[in-house]
OpenMM code with the backbone's topology and positions (N, CA, C; nanometers):
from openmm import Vec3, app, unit

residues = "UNK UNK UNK UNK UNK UNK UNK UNK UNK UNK UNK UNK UNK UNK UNK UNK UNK UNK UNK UNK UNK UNK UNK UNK UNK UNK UNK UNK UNK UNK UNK UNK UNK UNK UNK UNK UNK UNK UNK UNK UNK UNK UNK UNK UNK UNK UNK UNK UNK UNK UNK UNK UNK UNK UNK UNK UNK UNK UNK UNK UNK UNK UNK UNK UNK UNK UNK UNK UNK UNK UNK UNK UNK UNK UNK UNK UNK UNK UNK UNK UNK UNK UNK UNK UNK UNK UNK UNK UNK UNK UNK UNK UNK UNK UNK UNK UNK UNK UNK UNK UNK UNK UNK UNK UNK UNK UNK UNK UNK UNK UNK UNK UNK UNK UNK UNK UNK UNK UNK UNK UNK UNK UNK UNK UNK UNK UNK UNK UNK UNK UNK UNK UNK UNK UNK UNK UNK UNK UNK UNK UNK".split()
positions = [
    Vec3(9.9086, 7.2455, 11.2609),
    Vec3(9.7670, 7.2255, 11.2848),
    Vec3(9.6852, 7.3076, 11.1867),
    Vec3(9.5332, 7.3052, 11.1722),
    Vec3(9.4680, 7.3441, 11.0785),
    Vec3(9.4755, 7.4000, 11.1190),
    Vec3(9.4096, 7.5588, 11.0482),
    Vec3(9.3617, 7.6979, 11.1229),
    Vec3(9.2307, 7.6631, 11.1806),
    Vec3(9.1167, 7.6021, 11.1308),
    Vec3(9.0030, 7.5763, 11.2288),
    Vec3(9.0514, 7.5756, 11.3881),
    Vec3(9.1584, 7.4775, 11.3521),
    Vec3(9.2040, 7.4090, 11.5265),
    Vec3(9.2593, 7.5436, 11.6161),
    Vec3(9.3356, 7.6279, 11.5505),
    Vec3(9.3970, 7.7625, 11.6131),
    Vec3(9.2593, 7.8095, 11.6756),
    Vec3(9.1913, 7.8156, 11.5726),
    Vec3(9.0227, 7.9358, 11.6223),
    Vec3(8.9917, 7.8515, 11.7376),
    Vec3(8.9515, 7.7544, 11.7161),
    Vec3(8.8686, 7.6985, 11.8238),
    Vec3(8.9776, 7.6853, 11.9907),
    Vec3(9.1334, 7.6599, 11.9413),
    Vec3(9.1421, 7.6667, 12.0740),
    Vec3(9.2110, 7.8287, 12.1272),
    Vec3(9.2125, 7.9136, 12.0350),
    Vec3(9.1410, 8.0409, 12.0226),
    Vec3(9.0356, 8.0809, 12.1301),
    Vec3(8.9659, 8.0172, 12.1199),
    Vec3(8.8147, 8.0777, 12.1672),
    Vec3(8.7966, 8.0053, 12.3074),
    Vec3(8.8513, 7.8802, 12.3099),
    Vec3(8.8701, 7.7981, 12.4141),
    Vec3(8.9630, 7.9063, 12.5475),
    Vec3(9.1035, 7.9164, 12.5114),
    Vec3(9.1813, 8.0324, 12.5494),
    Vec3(9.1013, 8.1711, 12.6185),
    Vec3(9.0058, 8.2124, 12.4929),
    Vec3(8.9510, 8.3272, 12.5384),
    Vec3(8.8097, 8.3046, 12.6377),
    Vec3(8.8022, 8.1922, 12.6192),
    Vec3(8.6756, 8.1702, 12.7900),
    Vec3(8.7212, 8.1714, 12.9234),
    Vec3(8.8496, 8.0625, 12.8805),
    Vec3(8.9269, 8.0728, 13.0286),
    Vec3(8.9995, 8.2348, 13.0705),
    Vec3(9.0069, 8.3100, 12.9787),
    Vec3(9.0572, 8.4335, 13.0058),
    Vec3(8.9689, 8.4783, 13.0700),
    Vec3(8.8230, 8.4859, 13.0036),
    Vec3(8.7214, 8.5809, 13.0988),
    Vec3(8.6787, 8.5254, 13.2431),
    Vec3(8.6869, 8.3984, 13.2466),
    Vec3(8.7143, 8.3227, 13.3871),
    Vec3(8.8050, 8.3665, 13.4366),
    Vec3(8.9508, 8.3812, 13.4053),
    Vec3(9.0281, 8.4220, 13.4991),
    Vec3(8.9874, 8.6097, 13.5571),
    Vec3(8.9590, 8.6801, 13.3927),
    Vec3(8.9240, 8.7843, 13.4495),
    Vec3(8.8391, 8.8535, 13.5575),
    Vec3(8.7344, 8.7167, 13.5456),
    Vec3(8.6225, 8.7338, 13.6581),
    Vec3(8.6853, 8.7030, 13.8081),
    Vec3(8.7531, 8.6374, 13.8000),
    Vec3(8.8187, 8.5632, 13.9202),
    Vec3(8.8819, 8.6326, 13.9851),
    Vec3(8.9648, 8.7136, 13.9475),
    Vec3(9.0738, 8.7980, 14.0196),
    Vec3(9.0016, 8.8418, 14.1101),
    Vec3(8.9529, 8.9556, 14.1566),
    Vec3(8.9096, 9.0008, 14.2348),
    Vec3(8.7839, 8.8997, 14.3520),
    Vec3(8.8303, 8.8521, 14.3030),
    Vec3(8.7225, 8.7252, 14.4735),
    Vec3(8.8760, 8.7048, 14.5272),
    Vec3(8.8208, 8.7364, 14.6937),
    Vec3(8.9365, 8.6954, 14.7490),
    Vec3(8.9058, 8.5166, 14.7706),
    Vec3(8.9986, 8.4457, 14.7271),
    Vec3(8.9568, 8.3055, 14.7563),
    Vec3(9.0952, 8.2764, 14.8164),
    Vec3(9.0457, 8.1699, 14.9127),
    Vec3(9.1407, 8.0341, 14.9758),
    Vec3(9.2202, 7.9913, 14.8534),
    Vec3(9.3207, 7.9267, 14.9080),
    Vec3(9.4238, 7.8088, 14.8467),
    Vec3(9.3092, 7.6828, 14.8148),
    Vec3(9.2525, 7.6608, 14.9092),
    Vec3(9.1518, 7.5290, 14.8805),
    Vec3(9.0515, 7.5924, 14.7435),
    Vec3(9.0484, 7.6897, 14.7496),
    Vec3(8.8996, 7.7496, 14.6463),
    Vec3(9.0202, 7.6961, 14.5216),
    Vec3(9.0865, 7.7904, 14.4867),
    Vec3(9.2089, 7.7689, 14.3714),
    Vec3(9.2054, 7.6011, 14.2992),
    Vec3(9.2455, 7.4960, 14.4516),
    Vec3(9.2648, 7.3783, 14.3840),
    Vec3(9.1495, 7.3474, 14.3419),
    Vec3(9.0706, 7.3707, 14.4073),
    Vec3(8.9190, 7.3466, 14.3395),
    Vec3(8.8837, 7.3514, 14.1867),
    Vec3(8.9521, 7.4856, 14.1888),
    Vec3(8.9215, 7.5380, 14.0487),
    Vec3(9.0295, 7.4903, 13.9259),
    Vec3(9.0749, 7.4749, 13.9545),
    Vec3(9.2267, 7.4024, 13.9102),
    Vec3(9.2015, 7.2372, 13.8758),
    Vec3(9.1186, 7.1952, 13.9740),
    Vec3(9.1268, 7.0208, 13.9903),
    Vec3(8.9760, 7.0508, 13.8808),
    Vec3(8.8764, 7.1277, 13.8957),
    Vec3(8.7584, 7.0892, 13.8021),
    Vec3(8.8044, 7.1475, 13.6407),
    Vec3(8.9017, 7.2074, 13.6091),
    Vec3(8.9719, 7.2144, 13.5020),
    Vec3(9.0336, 7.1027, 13.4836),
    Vec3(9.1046, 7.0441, 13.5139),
    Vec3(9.1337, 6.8945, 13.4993),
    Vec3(9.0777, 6.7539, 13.4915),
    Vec3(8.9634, 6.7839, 13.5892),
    Vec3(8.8404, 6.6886, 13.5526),
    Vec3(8.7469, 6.7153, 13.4144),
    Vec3(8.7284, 6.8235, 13.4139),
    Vec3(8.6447, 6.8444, 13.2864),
    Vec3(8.7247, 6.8125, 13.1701),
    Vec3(8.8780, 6.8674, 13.1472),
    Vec3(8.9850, 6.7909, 13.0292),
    Vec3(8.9665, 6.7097, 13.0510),
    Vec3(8.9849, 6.5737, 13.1639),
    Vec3(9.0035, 6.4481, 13.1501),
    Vec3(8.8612, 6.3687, 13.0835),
    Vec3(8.7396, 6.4311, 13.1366),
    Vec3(8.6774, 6.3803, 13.0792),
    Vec3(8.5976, 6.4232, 12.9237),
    Vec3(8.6597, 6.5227, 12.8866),
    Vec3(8.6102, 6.5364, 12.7660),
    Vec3(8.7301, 6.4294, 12.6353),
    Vec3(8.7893, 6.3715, 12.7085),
    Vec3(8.9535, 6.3435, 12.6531),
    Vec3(8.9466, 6.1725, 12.6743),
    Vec3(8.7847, 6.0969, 12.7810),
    Vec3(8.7821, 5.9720, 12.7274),
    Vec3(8.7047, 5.9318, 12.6691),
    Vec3(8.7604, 5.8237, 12.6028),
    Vec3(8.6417, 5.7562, 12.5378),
    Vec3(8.5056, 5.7604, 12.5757),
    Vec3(8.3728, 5.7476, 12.4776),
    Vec3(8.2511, 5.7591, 12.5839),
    Vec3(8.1955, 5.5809, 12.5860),
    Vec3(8.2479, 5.4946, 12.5466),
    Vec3(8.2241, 5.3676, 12.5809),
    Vec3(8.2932, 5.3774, 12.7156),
    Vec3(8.3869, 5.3772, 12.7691),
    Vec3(8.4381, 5.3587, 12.9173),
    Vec3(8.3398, 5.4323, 13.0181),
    Vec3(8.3037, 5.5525, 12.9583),
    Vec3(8.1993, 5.6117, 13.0646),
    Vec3(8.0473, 5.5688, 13.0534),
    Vec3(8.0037, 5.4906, 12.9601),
    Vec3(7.9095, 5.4180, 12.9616),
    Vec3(7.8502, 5.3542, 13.0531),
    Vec3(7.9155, 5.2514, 13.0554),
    Vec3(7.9043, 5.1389, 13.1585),
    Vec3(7.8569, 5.1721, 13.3088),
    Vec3(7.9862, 5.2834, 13.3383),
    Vec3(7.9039, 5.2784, 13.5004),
    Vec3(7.7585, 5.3773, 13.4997),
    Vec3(7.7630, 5.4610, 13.3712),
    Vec3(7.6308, 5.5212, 13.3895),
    Vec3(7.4990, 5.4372, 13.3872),
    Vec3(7.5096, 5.3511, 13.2828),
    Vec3(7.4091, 5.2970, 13.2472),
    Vec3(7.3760, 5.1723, 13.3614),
    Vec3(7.4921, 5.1065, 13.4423),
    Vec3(7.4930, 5.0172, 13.5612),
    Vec3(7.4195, 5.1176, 13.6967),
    Vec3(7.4313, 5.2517, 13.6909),
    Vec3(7.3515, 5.3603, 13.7700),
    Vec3(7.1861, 5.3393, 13.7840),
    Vec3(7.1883, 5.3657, 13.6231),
    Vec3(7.0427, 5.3904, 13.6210),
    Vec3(6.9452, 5.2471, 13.5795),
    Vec3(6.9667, 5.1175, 13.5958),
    Vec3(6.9402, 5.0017, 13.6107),
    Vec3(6.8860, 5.0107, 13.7466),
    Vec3(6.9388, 5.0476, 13.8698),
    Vec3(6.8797, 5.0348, 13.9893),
    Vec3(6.7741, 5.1459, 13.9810),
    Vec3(6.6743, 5.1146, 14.0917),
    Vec3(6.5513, 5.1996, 14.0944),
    Vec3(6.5915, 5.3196, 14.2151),
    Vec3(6.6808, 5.2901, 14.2827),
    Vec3(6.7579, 5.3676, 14.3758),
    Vec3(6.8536, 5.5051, 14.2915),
    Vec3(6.9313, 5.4175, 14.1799),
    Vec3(7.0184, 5.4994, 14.1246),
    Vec3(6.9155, 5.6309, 14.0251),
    Vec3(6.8013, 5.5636, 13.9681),
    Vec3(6.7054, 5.6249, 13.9422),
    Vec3(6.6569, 5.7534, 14.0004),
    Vec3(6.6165, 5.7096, 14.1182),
    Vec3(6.5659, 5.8123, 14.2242),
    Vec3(6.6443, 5.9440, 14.2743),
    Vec3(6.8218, 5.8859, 14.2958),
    Vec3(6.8808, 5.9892, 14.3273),
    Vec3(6.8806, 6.0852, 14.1835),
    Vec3(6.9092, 5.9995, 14.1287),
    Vec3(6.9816, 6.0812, 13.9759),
    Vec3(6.8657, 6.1966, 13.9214),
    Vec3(6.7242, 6.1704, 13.9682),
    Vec3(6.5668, 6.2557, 13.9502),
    Vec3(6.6111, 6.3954, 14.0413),
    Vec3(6.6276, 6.3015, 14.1898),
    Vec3(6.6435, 6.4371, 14.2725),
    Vec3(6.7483, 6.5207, 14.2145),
    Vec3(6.8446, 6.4947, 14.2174),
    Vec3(6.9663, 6.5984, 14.2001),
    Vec3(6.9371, 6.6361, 14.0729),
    Vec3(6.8742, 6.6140, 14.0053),
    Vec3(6.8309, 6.7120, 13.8122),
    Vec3(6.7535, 6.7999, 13.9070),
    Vec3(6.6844, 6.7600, 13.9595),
    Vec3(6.5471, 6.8852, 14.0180),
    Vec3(6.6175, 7.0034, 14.0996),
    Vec3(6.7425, 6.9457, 14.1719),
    Vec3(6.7995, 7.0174, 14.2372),
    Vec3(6.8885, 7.1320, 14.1537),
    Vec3(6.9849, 7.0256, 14.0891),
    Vec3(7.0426, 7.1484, 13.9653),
    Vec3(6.9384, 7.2144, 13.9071),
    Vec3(6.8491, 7.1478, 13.8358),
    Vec3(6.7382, 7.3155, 13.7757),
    Vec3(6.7037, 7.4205, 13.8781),
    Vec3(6.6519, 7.4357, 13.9708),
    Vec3(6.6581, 7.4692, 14.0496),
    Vec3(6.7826, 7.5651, 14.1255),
    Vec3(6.8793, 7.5223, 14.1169),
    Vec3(7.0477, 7.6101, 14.1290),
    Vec3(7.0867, 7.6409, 13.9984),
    Vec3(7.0427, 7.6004, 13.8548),
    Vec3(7.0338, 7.7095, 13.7145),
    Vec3(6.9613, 7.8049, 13.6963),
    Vec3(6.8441, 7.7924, 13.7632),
    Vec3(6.7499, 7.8968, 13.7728),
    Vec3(6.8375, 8.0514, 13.8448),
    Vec3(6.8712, 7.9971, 13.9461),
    Vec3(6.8940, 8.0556, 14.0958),
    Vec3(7.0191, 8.1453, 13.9891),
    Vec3(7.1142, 8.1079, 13.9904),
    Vec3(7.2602, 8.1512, 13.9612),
    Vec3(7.2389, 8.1387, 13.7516),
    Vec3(7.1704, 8.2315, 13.7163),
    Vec3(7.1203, 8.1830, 13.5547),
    Vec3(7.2749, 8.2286, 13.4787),
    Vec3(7.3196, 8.3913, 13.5662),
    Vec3(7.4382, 8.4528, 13.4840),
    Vec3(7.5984, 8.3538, 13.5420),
    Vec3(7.5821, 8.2839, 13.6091),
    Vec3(7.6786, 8.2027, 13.6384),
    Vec3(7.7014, 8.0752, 13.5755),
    Vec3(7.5748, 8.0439, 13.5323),
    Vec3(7.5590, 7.8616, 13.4379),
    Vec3(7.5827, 7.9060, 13.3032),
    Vec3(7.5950, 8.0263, 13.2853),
    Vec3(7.5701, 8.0941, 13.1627),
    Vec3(7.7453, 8.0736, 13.1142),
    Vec3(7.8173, 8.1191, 13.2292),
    Vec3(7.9464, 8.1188, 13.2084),
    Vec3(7.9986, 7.9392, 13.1614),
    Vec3(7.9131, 7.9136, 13.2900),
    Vec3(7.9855, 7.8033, 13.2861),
    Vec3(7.9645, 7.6666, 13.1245),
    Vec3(7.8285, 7.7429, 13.0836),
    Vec3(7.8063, 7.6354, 12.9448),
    Vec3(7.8546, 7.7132, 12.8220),
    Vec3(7.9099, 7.8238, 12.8712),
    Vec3(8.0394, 7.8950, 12.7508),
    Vec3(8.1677, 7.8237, 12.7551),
    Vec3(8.1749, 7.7714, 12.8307),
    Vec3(8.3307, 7.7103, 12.9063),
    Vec3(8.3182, 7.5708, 12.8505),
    Vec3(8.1731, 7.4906, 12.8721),
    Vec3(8.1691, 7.3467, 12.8315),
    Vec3(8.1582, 7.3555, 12.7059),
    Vec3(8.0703, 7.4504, 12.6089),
    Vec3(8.0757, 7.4720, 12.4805),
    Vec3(8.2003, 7.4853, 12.3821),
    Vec3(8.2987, 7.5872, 12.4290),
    Vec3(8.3791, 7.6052, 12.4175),
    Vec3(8.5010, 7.4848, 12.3778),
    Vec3(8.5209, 7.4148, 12.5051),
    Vec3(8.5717, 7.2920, 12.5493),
    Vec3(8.5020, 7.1725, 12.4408),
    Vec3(8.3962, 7.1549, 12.3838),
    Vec3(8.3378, 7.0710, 12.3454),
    Vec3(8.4100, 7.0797, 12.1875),
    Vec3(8.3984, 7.2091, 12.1461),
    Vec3(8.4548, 7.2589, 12.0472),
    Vec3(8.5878, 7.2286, 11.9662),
    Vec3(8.6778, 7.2862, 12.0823),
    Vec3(8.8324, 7.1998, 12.0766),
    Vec3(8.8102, 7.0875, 12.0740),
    Vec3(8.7848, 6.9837, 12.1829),
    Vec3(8.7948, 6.8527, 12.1675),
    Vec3(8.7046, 6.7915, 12.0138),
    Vec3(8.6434, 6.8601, 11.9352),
    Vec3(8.5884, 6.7848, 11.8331),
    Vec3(8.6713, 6.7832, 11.6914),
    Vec3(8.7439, 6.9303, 11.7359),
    Vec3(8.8500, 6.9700, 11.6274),
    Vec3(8.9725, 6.8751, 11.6741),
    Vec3(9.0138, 6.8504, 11.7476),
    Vec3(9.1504, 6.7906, 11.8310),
    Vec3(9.1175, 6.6493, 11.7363),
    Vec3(8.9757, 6.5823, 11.7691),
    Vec3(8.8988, 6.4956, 11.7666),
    Vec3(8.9319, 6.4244, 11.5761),
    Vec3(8.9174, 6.5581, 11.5165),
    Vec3(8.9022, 6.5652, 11.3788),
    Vec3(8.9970, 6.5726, 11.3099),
    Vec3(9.1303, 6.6223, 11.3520),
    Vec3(9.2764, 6.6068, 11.2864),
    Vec3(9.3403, 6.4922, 11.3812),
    Vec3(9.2666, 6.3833, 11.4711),
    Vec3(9.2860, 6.2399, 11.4700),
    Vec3(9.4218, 6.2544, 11.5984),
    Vec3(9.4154, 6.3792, 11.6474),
    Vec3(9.4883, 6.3594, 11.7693),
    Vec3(9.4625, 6.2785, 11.8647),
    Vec3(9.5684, 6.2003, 11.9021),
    Vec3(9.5112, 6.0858, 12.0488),
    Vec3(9.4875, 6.1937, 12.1668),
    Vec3(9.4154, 6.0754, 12.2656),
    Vec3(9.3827, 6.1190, 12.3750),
    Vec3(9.4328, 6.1731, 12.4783),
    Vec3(9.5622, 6.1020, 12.5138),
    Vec3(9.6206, 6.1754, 12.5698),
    Vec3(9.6888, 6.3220, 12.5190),
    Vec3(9.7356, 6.2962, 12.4083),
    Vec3(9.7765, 6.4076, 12.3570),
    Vec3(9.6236, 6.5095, 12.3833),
    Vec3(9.5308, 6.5180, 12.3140),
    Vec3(9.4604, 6.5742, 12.3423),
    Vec3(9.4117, 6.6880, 12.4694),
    Vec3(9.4308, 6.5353, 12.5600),
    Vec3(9.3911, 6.5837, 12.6941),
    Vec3(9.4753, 6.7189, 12.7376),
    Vec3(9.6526, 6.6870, 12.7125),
    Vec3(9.7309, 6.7953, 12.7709),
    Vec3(9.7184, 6.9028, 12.6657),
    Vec3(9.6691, 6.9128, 12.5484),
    Vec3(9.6516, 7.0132, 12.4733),
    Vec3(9.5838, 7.1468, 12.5626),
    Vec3(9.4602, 7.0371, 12.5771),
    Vec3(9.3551, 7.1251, 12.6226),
    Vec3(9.3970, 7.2104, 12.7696),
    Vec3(9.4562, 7.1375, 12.8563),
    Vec3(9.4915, 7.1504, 12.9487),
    Vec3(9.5639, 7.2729, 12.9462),
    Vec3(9.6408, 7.2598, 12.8982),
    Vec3(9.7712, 7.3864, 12.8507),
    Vec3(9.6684, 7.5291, 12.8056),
    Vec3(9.5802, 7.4686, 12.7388),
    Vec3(9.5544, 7.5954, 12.6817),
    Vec3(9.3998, 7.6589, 12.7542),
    Vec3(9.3965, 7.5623, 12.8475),
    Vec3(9.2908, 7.5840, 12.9340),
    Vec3(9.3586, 7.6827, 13.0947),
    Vec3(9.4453, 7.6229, 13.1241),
    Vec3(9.5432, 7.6636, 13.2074),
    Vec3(9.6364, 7.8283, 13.2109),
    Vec3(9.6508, 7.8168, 13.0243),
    Vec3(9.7172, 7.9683, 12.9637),
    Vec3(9.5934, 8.0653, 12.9904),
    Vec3(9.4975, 8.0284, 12.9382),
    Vec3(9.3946, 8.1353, 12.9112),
    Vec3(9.3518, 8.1728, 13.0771),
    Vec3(9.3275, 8.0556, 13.2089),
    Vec3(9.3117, 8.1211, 13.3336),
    Vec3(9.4127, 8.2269, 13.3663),
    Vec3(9.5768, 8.1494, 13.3368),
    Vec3(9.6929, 8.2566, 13.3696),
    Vec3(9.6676, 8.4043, 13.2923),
    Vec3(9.6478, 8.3992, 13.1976),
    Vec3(9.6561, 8.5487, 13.0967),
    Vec3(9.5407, 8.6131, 13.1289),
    Vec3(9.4087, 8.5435, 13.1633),
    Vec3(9.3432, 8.6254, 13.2309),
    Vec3(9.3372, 8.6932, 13.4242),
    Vec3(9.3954, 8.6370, 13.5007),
    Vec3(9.4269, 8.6424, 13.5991),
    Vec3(9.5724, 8.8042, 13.5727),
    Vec3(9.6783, 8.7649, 13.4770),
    Vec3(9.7869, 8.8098, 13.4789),
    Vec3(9.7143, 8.9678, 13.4459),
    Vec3(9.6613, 8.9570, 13.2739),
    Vec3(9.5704, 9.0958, 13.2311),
    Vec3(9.5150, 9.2048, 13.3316),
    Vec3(9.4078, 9.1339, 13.4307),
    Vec3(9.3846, 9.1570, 13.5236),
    Vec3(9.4340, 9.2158, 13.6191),
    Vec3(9.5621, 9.2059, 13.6571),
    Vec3(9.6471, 9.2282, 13.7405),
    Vec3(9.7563, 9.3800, 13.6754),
    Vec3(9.7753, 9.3333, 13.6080),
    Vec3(9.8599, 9.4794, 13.5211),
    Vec3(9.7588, 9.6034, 13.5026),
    Vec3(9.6053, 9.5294, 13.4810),
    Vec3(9.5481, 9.6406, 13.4163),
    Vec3(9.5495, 9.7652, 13.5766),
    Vec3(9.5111, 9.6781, 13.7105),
    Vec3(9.4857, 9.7227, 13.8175),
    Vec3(9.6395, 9.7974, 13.8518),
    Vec3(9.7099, 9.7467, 13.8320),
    Vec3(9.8423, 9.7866, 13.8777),
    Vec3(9.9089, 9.9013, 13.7727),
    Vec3(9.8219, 9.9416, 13.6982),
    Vec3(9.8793, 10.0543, 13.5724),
    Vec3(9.8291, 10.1689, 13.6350),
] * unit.nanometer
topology = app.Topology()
chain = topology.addChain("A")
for resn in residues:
    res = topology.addResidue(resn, chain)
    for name in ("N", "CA", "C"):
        topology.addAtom(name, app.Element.getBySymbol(name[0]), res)
């Protein structure tokens, strides 16, 4: 792979680290985990399809005056919960940035999608473990 591609999923690696680092210490459920686990997988999957396939049902959304209406409220609502939680969205558009990053480089040395997808995954997955693991040694030293 290029070296660009190392950096970026580099940096990708090192977001999910500070996520995991942040994480350790919340005591969370098994359900919180898959949570967090399954929206790591949703966010790979969808940075990993095509954006003609995701087209369609958006744009079939906002055709109705209904789909309209909800789609107004819930923006008002998220600004509103970005406002609220600013150092938390903060994390979280380091994470989509990040993510956006890899997938453009992945994107750019013409890797397929699937391939892609488990790239990211892996190295989205390493960086929660190594930060979770870090975490854990540092407390336990």
């Amino acid at each position: 792979m290029n070296k660009v591609t190392w950096l970026s999923l580099f940096l990708l690696m090192l977001t999910y680290l500070a996520l995991g680092w942040t994480l350790f210490p919340a005591e969370m459920t098994p359900y919180a985990w898959g949570g967090i686990l399954g929206s790591i997988v949703v966010l790979c999957f969808l940075f990993t399809t095509p954006i003609n396939q995701l087209q369609r049902p958006i744009v079939k959304w906002f055709k109705t005056d209904l789909g309209t209406f909800i789609s107004v409220l819930f923006a008002s609502f998220m600004i509103v919960v970005i406002a609220t939680y600013l150092d938390t969205f903060a994390k979280v558009l380091l994470i989509l940035s990040a993510t956006t990053l890899s997938r453009i480089e992945l994107q750019t040395l013409g890797i397929r999608s699937w391939s892609a997808f488990f790239i990211l995954l892996i190295t989205c997955f390493s960086g929660l473990a190594l930060g979770l693991g870090f975490h854990y040694l540092i407390i336990a030293i």
